[in-house]
C-alpha positions in Angstrom: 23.1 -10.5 -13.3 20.4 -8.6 -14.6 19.0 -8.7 -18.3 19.8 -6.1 -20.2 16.6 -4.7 -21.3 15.7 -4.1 -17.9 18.3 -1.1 -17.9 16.8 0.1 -21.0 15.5 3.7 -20.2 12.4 5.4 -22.4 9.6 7.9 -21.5 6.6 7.1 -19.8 3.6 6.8 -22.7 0.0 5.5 -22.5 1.2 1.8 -24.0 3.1 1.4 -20.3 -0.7 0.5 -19.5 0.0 -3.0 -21.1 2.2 -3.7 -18.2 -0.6 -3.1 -15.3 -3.2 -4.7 -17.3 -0.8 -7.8 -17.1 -0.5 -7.7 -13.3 -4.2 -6.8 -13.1 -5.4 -9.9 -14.4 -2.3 -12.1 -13.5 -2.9 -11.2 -9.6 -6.9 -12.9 -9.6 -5.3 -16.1 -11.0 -2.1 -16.2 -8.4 -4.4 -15.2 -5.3 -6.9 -17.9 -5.9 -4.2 -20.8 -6.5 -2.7 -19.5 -3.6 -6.1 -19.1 -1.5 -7.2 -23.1 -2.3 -3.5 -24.6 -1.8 -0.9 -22.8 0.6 -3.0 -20.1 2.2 -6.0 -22.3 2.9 -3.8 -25.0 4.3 -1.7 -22.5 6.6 -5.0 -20.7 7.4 -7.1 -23.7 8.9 -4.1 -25.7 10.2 -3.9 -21.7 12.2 -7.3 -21.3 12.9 -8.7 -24.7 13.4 -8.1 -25.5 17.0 -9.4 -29.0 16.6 -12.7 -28.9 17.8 -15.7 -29.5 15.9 -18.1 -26.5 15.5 -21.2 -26.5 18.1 -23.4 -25.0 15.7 -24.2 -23.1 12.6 -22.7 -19.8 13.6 -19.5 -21.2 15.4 -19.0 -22.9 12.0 -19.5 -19.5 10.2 -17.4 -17.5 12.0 -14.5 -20.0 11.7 -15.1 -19.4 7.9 -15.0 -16.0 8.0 -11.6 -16.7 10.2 -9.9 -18.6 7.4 -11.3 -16.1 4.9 -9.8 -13.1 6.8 -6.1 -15.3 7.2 -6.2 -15.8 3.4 -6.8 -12.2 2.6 -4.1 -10.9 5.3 -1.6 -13.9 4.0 -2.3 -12.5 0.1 -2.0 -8.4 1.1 1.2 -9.1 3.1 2.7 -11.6 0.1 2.3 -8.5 -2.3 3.3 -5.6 0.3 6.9 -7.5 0.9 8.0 -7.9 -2.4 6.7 -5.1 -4.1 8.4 -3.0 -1.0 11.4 -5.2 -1.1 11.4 -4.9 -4.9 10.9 -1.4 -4.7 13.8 -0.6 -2.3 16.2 -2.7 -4.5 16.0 -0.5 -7.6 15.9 2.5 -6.0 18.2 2.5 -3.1 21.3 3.7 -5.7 19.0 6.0 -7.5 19.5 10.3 -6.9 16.2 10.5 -5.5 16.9 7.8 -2.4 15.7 9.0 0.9 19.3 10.1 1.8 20.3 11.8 -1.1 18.0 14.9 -1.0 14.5 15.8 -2.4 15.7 18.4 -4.7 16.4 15.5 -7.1 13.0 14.5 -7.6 12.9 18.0 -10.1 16.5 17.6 -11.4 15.9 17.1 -15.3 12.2 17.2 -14.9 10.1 16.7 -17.3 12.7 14.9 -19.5 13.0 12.3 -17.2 13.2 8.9 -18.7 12.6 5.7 -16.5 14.6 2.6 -16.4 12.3 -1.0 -17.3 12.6 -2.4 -13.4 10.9 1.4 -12.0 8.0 0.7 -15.0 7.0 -2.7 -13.7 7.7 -1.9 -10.1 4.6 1.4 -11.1 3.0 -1.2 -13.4 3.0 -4.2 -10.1 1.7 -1.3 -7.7 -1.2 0.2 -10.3 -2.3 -3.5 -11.6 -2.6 -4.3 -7.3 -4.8 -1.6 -7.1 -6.9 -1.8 -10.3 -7.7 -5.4 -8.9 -8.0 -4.7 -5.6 -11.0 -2.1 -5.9 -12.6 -5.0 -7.5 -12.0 -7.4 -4.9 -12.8 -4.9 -1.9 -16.3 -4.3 -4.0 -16.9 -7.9 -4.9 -14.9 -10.3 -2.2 -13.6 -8.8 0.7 -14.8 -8.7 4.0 -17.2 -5.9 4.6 -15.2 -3.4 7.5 -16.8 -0.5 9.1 -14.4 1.7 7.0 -15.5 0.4 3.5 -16.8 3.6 2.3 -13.2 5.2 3.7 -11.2 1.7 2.1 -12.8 2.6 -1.2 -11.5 6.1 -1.1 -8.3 5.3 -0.6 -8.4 2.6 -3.0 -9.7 4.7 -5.9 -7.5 7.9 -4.7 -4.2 5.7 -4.7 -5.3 4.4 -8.1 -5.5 7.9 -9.6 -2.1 9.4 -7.8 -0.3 6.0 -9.4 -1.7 6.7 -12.7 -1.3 10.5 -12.7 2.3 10.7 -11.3 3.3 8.3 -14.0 2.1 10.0 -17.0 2.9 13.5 -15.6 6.6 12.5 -15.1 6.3 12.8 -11.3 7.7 9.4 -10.9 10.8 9.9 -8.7 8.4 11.2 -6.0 6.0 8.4 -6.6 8.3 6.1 -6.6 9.1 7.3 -2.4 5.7 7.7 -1.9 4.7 4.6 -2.5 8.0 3.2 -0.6 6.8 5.0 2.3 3.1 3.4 2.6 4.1 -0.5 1.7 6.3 -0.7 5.0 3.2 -0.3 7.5 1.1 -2.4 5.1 3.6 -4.8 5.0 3.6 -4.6 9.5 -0.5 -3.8 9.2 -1.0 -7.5 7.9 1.7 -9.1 9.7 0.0 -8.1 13.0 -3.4 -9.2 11.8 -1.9 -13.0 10.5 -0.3 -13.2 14.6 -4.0 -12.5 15.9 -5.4 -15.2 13.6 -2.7 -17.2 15.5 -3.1 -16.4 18.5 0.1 -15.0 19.1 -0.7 -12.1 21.4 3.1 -11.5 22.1 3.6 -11.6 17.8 0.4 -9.7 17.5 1.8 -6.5 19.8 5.2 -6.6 18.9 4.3 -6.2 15.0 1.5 -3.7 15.6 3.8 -1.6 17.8 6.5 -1.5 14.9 3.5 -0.9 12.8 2.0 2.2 14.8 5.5 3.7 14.8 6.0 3.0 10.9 3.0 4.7 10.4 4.0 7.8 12.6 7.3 8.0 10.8 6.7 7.2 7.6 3.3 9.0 6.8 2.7 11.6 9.1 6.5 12.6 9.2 8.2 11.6 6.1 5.6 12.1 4.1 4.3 15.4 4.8 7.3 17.3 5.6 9.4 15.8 2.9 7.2 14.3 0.4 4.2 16.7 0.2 7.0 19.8 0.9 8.7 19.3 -1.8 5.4 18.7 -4.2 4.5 22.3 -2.9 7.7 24.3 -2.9 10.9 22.8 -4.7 8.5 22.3 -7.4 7.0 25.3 -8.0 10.8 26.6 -9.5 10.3 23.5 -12.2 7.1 23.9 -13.0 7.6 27.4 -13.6 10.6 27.1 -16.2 8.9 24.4 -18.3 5.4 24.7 -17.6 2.4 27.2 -18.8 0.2 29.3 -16.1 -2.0 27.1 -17.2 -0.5 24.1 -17.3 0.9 24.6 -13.7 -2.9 25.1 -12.6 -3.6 21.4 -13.6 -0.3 20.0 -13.0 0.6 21.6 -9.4 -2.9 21.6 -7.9 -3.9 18.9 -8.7 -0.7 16.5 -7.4 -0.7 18.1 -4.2 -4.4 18.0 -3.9 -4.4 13.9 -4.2 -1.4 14.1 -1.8 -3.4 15.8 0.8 -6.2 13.9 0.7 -4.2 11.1 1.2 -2.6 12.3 4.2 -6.4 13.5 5.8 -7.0 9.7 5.1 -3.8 9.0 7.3 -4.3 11.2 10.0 -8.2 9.6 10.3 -6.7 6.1 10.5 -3.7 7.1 12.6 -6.9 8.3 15.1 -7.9 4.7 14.7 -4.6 3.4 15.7 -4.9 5.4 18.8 -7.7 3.8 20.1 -6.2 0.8 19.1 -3.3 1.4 21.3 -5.5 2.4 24.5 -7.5 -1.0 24.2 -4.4 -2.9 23.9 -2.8 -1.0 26.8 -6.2 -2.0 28.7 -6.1 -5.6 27.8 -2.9 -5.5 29.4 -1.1 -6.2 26.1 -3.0 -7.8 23.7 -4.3 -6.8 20.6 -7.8 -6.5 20.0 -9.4 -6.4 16.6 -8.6 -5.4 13.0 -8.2 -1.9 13.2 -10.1 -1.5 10.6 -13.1 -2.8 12.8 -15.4 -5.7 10.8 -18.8 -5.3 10.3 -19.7 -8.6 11.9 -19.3 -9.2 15.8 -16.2 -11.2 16.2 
């Protein structure tokens, strides 16, 4: 039984920030419990194979094992129930994947958003606000750090500018669509710090073919299609010239780049595939490659 104010329905407005700060500082303080108790536990008890390191740089890159494990373990933790939570308020809603994208527009602007679809933006914006910091501050250093931060700061900006521009519904399925290979992405990574080769393909196989359906298919050709034409009747009715200039362009603009982003990575994935094929199975590194050797 849910409580009743999270049915209550209002506008977005600039006080909804509240909400994301919340998450934004309540994720540093759940990650880092987690990272000294249950993920650095299930990390070394995984990575540790019981022998003493022979030197300083075995001990080192066992370090930046455990690290890497911890960070995987904390990104797939989020991805699965903010995707799961995600799915749960939304599966009933007009706007559902199989109930037509014409709904997205039906009503808009004067949309108003039920309490469970502002936290589930709030969760998703307050992940990111941290994130960028972590990826800056924390994170292992990747070859694509210059491409992460991109993404990081362009995902930030679509969250925050589909919410206060009442493109919500739309946001809400785009967002839907990217946590599933995130949630495969790290799932895939935690079986290779395992060394379960069999895991490790399996998950990045379902993961390559998530991100085939759901970003380069679903996502362009019914996402970003109906940002750039069954839009263009509701922006026109309640919109100025103006206004549509700012409003239109600039949505599908962030949309694009995103999928450019998608289309670079999915190249990634490729070669990915070709080295696994070539290692007669098993999955070789992060594909987003790590700046050290290992």
């Amino acid at each position: 039984m849910q409580a009743p104010w999270i049915g209550q329905e209002s506008y977005p407005v600039w006080q909804d920030l509240k909400y994301a700060l919340f998450f934004a500082c309540a994720y540093p303080v759940l990650q880092k419990l987690l990272y000294v108790t249950i993920f650095d536990m299930a990390a070394r008890a995984t990575v540790d194979d019981g022998k003493k390191p022979v030197n300083k740089v075995a001990a080192e890159r066992k370090e930046v094992a455990v690290r890497k494990y911890k960070e995987s373990a904390w990104k797939l933790l989020f991805y699965a129930l903010a995707w799961s939570y995600g799915v749960y308020i939304t599966y009933d809603k007009e706007w559902w994947i199989t109930k037509g994208t014409l709904n997205f527009w039906k009503g808009w602007p004067e949309q108003k958003m039920r309490m469970d679809l502002k936290l589930f933006y709030a969760s998703e914006l307050g992940f990111y606000s941290y994130g960028i910091v972590f990826l800056l501050l924390w994170e292992t250093k990747r070859k694509d750090f210059g491409v992460m931060t991109i993404h990081h700061i362009g995902t930030l900006v679509l969250i925050s500018y589909s919410y206060f521009t009442g493109f919500v519904r739309v946001g809400n399925m785009v967002l839907l669509a990217h946590d599933i290979s995130d949630i495969l992405l790290e799932g895939a990574k935690l079986f290779k710090y395992s060394k379960n080769e069999i895991g490790a393909s399996v998950t990045f196989a379902l993961f390559a073919i998530s991100w085939l359906v759901f970003r380069l298919i679903y996502y362009p050709t019914y996402l970003i299609r109906s940002t750039a034409f069954e839009a263009q009747k509701a922006f026109l009715e309640n919109r100025t010239v103006a206004e549509t200039v700012v409003y239109y362009y600039c949505f599908n603009t962030f949309l694009i780049m995103l999928l450019v982003l998608h289309v670079y990575w999915f190249y990634l994935i490729g070669r990915m595939i070709v080295k696994q094929v070539q290692n007669s199975g098993a999955v070789g590194d992060d594909v987003r490659s790590d700046s050290d050797d290992d």
